[in-house]
N, C-alpha and C positions, 0 to 999 in steps of 0.2 A: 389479423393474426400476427403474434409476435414471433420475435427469434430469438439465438442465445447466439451470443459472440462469448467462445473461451478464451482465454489469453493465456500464456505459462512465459514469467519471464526471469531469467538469472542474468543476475550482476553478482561483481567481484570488484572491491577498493580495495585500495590499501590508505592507511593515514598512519602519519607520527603520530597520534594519538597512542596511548598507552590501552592495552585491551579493557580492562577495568573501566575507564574511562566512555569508551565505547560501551560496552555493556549498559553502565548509568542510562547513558540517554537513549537508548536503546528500548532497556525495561521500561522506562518510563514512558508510555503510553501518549498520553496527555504531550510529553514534552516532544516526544521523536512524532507523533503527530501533526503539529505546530510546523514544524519544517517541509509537507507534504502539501505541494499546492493543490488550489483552488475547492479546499477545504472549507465546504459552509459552517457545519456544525457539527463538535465531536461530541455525542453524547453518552455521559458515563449509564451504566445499566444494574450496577454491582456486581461482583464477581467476578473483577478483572474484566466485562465485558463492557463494549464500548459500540458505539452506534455511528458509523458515519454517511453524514450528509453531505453530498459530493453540491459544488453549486450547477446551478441548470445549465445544460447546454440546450442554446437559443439561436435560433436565425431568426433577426428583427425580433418582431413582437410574438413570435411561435416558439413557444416552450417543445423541442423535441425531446428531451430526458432529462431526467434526475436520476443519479445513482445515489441507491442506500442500503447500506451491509452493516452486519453487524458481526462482531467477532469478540472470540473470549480467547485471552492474553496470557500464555503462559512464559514465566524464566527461569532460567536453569542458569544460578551462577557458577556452578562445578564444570559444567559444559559449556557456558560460554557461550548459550542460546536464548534465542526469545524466537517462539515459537506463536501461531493463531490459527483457528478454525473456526469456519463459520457459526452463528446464532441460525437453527432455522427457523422460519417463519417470518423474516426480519427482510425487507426491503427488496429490492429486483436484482440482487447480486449474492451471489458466493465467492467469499476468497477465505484462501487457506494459503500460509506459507509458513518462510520460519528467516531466521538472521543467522549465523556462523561465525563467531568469532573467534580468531587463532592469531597467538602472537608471532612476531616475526620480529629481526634483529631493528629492525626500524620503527617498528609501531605496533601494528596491529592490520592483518588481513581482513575482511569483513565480507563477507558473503551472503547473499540474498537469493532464497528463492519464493516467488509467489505465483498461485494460482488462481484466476480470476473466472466467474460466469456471469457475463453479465443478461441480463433479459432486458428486450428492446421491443417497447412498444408500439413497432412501425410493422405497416404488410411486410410478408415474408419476401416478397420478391425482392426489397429492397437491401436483403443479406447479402447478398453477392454484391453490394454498392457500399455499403456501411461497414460492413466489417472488418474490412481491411482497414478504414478509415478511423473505428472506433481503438483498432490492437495500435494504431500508430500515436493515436492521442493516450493510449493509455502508457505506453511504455516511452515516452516523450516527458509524460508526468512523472514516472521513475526517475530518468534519469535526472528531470529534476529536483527529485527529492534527495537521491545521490549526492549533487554535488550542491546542496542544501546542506545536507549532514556532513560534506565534509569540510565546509567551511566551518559547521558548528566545531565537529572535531579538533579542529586549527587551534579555534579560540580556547580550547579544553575545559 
């Protein structure tokens, strides 16, 4: 019997990057993708929707998951937003969030919020052992994506 591990996490950057700038790689799907580790395969779907295939998490030669979501990508250049919501029917996870951008006398603020479900093909009892361990690999991968983008940022 499976379980579901939720995750809700918010981050806040700042970068000299100009907002505009931000925004670019932001919308850009494909590209602000590329900077999000351990990313197997991004797959386009049309319609702004895209497929992702997380790589396996494995002890030795036991495959214990694969995560794969799929979301449809929306941006709002007057607002300053790049927003996503789940595809349903699409892989062992749901995520939904959005990006926030506001300028500041420096650069550009940048704001993240996302929410994640993930479904976990292991006994239930083993929730109360995993789940803590799955919300800490997951918001670990943020922050590496975080300061992924901000070194993209840097380079403008």
């Amino acid at each position: 019997m499976s379980f579901t591990v939720t995750i809700d996490v918010s981050k806040q950057l700042e970068t000299p990057a100009s907002p505009e700038t931000v925004f670019e790689l932001l919308a850009d799907v494909p590209r602000s993708a590329s900077h999000f580790p351990d990313v197997e395969k991004l797959e386009p779907l049309g319609g702004n929707a895209f497929r992702w295939i997380m790589e396996k998490i494995a002890i030795g030669a036991h495959t214990l998951q694969q995560t794969i979501y799929a979301c449809v990508y929306r941006s709002d250049r007057a607002a300053m937003s790049v927003s996503w919501t789940p595809v349903e029917g699409e892989g062992n996870a749901k995520v939904e969030g959005n990006w926030r951008i506001e300028p500041v006398e420096t650069g550009a603020k940048v704001q993240l919020h996302t929410k994640g479900a993930l479904e976990v093909d292991l006994p239930g009892f083993l929730q109360f052992l995993l789940s803590p361990l799955i919300e800490l690999a997951f918001t670990q991968k943020i922050d590496r994506y975080i300061s992924n983008l901000q070194a993209a940022f840097a380079k403008g």
